[in-house]
N, C-alpha and C positions, 0 to 999 in steps of 0.2 A: 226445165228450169235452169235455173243459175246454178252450176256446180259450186259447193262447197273449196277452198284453197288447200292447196296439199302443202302450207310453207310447215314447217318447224323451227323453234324454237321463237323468243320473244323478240316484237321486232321494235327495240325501241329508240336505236339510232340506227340511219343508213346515210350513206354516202351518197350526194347530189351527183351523178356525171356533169366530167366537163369540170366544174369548178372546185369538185374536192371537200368543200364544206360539208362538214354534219350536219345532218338534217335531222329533226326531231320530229317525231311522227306522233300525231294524236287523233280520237277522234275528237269532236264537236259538237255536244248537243245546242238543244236551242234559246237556253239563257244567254251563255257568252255570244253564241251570234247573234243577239237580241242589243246585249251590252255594247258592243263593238258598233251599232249603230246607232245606237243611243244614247248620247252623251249624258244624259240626265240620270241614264241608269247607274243604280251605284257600284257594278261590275266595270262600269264604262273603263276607268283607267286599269284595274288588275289586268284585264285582257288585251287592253292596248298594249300595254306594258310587255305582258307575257310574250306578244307577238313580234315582238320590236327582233327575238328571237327566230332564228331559220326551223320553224315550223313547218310541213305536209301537214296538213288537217283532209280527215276526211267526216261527212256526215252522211245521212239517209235524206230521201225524199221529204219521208214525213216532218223532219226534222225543220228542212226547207220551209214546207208548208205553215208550221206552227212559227216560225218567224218572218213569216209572211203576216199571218194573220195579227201581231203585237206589234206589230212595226206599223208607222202612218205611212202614205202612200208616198210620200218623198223617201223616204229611210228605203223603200220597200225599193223602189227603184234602183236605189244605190247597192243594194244587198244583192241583190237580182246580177246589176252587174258585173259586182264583184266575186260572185259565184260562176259568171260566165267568163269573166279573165283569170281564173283558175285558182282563186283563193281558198277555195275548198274544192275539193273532189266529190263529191254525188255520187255513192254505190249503188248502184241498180241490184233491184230483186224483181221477183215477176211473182205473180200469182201460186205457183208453185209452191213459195217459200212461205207462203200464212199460216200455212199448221203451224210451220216452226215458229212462227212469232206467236200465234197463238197459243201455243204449249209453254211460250214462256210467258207471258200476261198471265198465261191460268199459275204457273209454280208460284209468280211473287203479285199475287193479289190475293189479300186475306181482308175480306169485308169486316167491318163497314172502314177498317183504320187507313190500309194501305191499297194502292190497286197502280199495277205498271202499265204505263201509258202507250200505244203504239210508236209513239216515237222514242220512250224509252227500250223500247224489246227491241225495236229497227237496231240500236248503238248495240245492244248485247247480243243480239245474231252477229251484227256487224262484228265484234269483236274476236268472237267465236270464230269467224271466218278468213279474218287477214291476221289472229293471234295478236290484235295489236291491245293493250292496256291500258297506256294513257289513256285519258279521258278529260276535256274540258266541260264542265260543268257546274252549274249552281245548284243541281241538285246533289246534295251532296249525301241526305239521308237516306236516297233511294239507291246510289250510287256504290254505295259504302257495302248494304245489303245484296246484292247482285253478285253471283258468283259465274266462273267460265266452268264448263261441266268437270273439269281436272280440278278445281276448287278453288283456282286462282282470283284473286282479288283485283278491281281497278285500284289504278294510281290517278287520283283526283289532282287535278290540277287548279 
């Protein structure tokens, strides 16, 4: 499987090489990248906005996937390749790693109210794994509840 990252401590600015700039590191779930191609969407400007900033974002597959499916086929192309000229980053997991998303859907799902979605558990493995805390997102209620196993909190963006 995909080895777990050995970094330490929180990574939430780093240095671009070559040009020195701060860079702000986040992940991405799939409202804002829903927003950001959607200009009707009512996130549409907060995230433009937010990004006008030197961002790294990274997301998950599934995450991909779920704005794929909300997006119309024009948006979707455009999303697609702006994923492909490196507006976000794509962390691969493989088959290996679905207990662990799984164990975490089973800890923050409590029927019938709440239930975490796989592309919510993809961002919190994710986070778990490269230490990173931001987070963009519209969900903000599921977000808030989601802890890293040290008991660290996201910073909602």
């Amino acid at each position: 499987g995909i080895p777990r990252s050995q970094k330490a401590g929180q990574s939430v600015v780093r240095l671009r090489p070559g040009n020195g700039r701060a860079v702000k590191v986040a992940l991405i779930d799939t409202g804002p990248m829903v927003a950001l191609f959607d200009a009707s969407d009512v996130a549409h400007r907060h995230y433009t906005s937010l990004l006008a900033d030197n961002w790294r974002l990274t997301t998950t597959w599934p995450c991909v996937v779920e704005v794929c499916h909300f997006l119309g086929a024009n948006a979707v192309q455009r999303f697609l390749r702006w994923v492909s000229e490196g507006g976000v980053i794509v962390f691969p997991f493989d088959v290996s790693n679905l207990p662990d998303l799984a164990e975490l859907m089973a800890r923050y799902t409590a029927e019938p109210r709440t239930e975490m979605d796989l592309a919510d558990a993809s961002l919190v493995w994710l986070a778990q794994d490269t230490n990173t805390l931001n987070v963009m997102t519209m969900d903000v209620r599921d977000f808030s509840r989601y802890r890293l196993p040290d008991g660290r909190h996201f910073e909602i963006l």
